[in-house]
C-alpha positions in Angstrom: 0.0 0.0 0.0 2.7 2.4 1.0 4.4 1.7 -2.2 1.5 2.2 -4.1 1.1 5.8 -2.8 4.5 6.4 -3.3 4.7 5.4 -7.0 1.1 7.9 -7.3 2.8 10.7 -5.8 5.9 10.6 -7.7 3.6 10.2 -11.0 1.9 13.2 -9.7 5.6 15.0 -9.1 6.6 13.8 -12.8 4.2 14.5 -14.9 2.6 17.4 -12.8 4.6 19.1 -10.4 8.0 18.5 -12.5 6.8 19.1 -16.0 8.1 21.7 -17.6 5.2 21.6 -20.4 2.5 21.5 -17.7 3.6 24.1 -15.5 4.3 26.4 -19.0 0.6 25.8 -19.7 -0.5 26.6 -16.3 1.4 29.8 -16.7 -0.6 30.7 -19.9 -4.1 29.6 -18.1 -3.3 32.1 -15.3 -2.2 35.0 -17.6 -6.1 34.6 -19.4 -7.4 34.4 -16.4 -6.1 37.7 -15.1 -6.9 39.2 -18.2 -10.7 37.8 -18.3 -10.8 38.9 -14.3 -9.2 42.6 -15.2 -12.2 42.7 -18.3 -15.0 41.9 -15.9 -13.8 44.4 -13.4 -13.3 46.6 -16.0 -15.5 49.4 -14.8 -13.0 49.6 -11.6 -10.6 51.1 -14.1 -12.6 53.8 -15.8 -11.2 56.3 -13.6 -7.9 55.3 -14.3 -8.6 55.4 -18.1 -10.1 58.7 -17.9 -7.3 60.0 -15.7 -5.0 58.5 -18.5 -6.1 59.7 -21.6 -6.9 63.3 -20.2 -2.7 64.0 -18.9 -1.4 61.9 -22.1 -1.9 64.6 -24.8 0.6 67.3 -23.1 3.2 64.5 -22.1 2.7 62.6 -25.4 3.9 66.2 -27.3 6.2 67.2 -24.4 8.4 63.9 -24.3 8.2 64.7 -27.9 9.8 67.8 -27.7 12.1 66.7 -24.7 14.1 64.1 -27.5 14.9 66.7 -29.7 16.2 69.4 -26.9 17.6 67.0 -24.1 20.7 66.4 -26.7 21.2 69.9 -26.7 20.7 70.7 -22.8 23.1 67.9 -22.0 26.1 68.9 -24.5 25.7 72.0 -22.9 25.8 71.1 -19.6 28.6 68.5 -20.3 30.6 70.1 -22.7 30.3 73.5 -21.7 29.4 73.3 -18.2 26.3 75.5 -18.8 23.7 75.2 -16.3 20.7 73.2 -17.5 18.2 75.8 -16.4 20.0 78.7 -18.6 20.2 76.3 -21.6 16.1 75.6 -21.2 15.2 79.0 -20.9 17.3 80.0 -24.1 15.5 77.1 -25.8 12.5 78.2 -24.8 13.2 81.4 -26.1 14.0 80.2 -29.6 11.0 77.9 -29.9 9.2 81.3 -28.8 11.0 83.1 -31.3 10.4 80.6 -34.4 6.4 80.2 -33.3 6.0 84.3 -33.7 8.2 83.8 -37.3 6.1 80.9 -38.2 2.7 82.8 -37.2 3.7 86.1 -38.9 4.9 84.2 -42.5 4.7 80.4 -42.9 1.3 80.1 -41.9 -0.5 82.8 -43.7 1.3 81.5 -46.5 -0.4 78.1 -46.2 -3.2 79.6 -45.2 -4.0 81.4 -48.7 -2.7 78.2 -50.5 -5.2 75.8 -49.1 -8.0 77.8 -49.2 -6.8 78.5 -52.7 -7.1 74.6 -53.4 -10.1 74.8 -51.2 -12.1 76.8 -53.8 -10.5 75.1 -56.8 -11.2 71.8 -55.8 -14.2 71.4 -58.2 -12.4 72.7 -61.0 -9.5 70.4 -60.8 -12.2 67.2 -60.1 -13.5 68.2 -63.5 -10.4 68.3 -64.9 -9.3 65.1 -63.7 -12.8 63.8 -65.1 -12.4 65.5 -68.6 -8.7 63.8 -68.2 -10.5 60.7 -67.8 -12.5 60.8 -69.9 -10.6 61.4 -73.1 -8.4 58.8 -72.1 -11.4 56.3 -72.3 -12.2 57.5 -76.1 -8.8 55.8 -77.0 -9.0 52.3 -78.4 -6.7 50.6 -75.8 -8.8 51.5 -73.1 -12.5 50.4 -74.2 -12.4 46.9 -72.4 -12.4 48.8 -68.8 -14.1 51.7 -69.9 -17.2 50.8 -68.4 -15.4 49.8 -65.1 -13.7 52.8 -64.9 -16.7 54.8 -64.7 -18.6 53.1 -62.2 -15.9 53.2 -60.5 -15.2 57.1 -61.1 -19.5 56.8 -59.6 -18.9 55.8 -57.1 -15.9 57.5 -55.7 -18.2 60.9 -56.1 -21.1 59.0 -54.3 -18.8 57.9 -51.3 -17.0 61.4 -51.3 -20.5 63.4 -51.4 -22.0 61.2 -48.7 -18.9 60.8 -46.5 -18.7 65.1 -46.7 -23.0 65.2 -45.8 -22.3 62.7 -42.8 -19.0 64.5 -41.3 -21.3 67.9 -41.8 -24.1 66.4 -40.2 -22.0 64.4 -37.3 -20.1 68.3 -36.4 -23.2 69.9 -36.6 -24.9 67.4 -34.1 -21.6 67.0 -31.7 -21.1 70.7 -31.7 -20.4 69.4 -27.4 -17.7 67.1 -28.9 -16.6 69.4 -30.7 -16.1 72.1 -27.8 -14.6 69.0 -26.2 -11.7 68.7 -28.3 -10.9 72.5 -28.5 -10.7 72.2 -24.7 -8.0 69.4 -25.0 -6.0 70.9 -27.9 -6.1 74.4 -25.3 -5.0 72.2 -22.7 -2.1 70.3 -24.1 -0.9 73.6 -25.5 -0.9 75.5 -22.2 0.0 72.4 -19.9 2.3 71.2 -22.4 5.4 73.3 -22.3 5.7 72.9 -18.0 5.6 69.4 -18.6 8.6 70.0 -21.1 10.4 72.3 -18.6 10.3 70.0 -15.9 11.2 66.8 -18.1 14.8 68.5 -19.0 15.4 69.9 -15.5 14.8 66.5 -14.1 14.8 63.8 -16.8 18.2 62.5 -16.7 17.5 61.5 -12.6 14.6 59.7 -14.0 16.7 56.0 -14.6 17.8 56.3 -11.1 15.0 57.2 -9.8 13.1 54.3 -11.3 16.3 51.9 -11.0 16.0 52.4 -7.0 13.0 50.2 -6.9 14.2 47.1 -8.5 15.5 44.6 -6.3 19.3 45.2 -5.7 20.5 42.3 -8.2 18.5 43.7 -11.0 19.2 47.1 -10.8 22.2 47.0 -13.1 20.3 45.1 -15.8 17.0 47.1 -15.1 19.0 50.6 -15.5 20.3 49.1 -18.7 17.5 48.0 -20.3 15.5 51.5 -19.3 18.8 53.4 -21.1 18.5 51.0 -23.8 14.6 51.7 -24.0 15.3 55.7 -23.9 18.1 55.6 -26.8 15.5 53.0 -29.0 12.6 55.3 -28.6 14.8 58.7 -28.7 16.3 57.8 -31.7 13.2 57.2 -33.6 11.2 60.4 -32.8 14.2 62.4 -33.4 15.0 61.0 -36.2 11.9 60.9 -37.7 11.0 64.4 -37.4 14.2 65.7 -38.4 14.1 63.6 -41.4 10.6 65.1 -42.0 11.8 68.5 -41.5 14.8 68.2 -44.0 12.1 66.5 -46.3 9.4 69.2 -46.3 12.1 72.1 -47.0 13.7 69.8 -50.1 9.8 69.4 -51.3 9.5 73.3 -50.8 12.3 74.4 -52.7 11.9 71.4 -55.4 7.9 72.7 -55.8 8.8 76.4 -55.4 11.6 75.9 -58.5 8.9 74.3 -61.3 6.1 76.3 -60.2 3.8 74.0 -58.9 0.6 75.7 -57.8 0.2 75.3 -53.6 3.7 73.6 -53.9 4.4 75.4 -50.0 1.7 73.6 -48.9 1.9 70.2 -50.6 5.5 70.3 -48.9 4.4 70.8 -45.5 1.8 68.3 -45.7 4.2 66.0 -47.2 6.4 66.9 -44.2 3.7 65.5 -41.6 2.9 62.2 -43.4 6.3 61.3 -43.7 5.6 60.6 -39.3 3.8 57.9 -41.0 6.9 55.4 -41.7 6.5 53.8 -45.6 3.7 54.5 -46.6 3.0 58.3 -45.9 5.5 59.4 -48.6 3.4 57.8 -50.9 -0.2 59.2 -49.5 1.5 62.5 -49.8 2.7 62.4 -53.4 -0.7 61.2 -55.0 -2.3 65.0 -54.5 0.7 66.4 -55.7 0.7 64.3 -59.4 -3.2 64.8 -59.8 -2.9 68.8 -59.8 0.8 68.4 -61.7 -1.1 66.1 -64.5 -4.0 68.6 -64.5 -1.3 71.6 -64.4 0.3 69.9 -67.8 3.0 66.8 -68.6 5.3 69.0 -68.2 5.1 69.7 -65.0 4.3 66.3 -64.3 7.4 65.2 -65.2 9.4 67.8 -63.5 7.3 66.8 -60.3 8.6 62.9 -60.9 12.5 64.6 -60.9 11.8 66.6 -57.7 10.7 63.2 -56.3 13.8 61.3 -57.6 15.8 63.8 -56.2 14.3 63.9 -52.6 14.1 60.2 -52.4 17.9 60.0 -53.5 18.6 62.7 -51.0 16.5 61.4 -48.2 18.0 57.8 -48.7 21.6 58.5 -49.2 22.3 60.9 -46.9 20.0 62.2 -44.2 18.7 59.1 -43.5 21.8 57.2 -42.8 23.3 60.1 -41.0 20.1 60.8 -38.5 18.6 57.5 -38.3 20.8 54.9 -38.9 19.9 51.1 -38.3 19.6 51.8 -34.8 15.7 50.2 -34.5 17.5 47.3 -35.6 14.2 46.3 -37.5 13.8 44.6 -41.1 12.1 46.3 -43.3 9.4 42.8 -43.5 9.1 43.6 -40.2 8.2 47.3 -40.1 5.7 46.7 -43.1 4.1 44.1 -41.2 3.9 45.7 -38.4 2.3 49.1 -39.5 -0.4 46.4 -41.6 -1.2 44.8 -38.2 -1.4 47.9 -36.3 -3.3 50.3 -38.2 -5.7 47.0 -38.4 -6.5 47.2 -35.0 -5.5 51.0 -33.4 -5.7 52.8 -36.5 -3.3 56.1 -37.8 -2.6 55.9 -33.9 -1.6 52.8 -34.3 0.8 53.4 -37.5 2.5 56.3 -35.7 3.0 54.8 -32.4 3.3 51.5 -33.4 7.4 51.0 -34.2 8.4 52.6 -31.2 6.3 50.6 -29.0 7.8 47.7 -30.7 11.2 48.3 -30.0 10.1 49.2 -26.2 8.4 45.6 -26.1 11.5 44.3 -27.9 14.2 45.4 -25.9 12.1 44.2 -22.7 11.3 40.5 -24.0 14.6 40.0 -25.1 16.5 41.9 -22.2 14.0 39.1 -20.2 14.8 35.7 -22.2 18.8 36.7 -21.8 17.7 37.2 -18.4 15.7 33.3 -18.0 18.8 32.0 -20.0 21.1 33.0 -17.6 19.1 31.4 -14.6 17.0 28.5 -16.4 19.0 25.0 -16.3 17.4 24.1 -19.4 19.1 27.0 -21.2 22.6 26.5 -18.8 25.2 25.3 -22.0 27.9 25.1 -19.7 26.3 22.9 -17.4 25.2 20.4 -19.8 28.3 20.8 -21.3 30.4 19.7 -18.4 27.3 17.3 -17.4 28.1 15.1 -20.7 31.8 15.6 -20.3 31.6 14.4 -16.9 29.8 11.4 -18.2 32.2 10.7 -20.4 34.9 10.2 -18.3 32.8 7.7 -16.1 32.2 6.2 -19.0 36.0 6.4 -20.0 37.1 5.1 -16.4 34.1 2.0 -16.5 35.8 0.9 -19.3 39.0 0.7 -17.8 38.4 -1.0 -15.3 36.1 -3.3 -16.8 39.5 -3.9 -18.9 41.5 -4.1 -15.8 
């Protein structure tokens, strides 16, 4: 009897207890069962989701700001032994200085253009339909005529209706919209505190947070949150810069052929390059339609301008801002903007690649971290396990000579 219950509860320890493949599945129940728990006790989190989403907006565009002027603030205070407070305040001061320049004549400038395109909207639709049109009466294109203009239908349809329902959805949410003036106000006047206190007291933020790890992780933890701030630094700066040097390349490039609202197809081809791959694209297809309804010409000259950014952009400031420092196959990003706009929308394609490396440097910075520890993963123990064994077997057959 007493063997019997011995043999069931080392059965039990073997393929329960000691199982690496039951325990991992165990694991995995628990981690949905915290999730289902957390979704049914959801309502015990509104609070905290309203709390969230109210203080993100200013520290969403402060942090942004804080990665392209802590560089500066630190050289300075490193370098030059400049006190960070003076070097903040002089920023400050030149951000203030380029907002009054900006408001005075780059904006007024866009201003006129847009409303310009605005206005002529219907005119260049009707161009692009005469375009159309007579490229339909050509031989070569009778087999998808009839496509083409259902197609061309419908576009006006969708466009017409999706203009009525955004009219009639402002003019019933006029709360909503009152709503999101309050936030913009908000950000904009909370945002720049935020900002000053971020490059005052960022760099005592790692060990600040470091101090509550336990004491054998701290070196590892303040590692991996250094390696977390240089992954997700590197990307906002580097995209806006290259966005920056992109727009004023488009401006000149536009400016130079003539293009009509060229200043303003290069600033909004400036903000959709924040969309990695596939903004450039989104911003050159209302620049060909009004260069094709414009003439060839300048259609072709528009084409150059493009080939000479893109060479530009990819040769030189690129490589030189960016680098290959998100480490990420292109595959990858592609993917990954697919899969997130999927499910979070532009959101999701703008915050998306940083979020990944974040989530990339912590998994992986974690399996090192279970390798180290885990005997299934310890090399040099089975290593010098099998070694071991075969010098027992070695000496067995020694003596077995013997």
């Amino acid at each position: 009897m007493e063997k019997k219950k011995n043999k069931g509860m080392n059965l039990f320890r073997d393929w329960f207890l000691n199982n690496r493949f039951t325990v991992s599945l165990l694991n995995i129940l628990l981690f949905f069962l915290i999730i289902w728990l957390f979704n049914e006790i959801s309502f015990v989190l509104q609070p905290a989701w309203i709390f969230l989403f109210a203080v993100l907006p200013p520290i969403i565009l402060a942090t942004v700001q804080y990665y392209l002027m802590n560089p500066v603030v630190d050289f300075f205070q490193e370098k030059l032994k400049v006190p960070r407070i003076v070097t903040i305040l002089l920023l400050f001061l030149l951000v203030l200085g380029l907002l009054i320049w900006m408001i005075n004549s780059l904006i007024p400038l866009i201003q006129s253009q847009v409303d310009s395109l605005v206005r002529n909207w219907p005119k260049i639709w009707k161009s692009i339909n005469n375009i159309t049109q007579d490229l339909l009466h050509d031989s070569h294109f009778k087999g998808i005529k009839s496509n083409l203009f259902a197609a061309i239908n419908n576009i006006e349809k969708n466009v017409f209706k999706s203009w009525q329902d955004t009219a009639n959805l402002a003019i019933s949410n006029i709360s909503s919209a009152v709503s999101v003036f309050g936030v913009v106000f908000m950000t904009l006047l909370t945002a720049p505190f935020v900002l000053f206190y971020m490059l005052k007291d960022g760099h005592k933020l790692n060990a600040y947070l470091t101090q509550f790890a336990p004491r054998r992780w701290q070196d590892g933890f303040s590692s991996m949150l250094h390696d977390i701030n240089e992954a997700v630094g590197s990307y906002v700066r580097g995209q806006i810069v290259v966005a920056f040097w992109v727009g004023i390349i488009y401006a000149i490039g536009y400016n130079l052929i003539g293009l009509p609202y060229g200043t303003a197809l290069a600033v909004f081809a400036a903000f959709m390059l924040l969309i990695p791959y596939f903004g450039t694209f989104i911003a050159l297809i209302p620049v060909l339609i009004i260069a094709a309804i414009t003439s060839w010409g300048m259609l072709i000259n528009v084409l150059i301008v493009f080939v000479i950014e893109q060479t530009i952009e990819t040769r030189f400031i690129s490589p030189f801002v960016v680098g290959n420092r998100m480490k990420m196959h292109p595959i990858t990003t592609i993917l990954l903007l697919i899969g997130a706009s999927a499910v979070w929308g532009l959101p999701g394609v703008i915050f998306g690649i940083p979020i990944y490396a974040v989530i990339k440097i912590i998994v992986t910075r974690s399996f090192n971290y279970f390798r180290e520890v885990s005997r299934f993963y310890n090399d040099e123990d089975l290593f010098e396990t099998q070694n071991n064994s075969k010098i027992e077997l070695n000496k067995g057959d020694i003596d077995n000579h013997d």
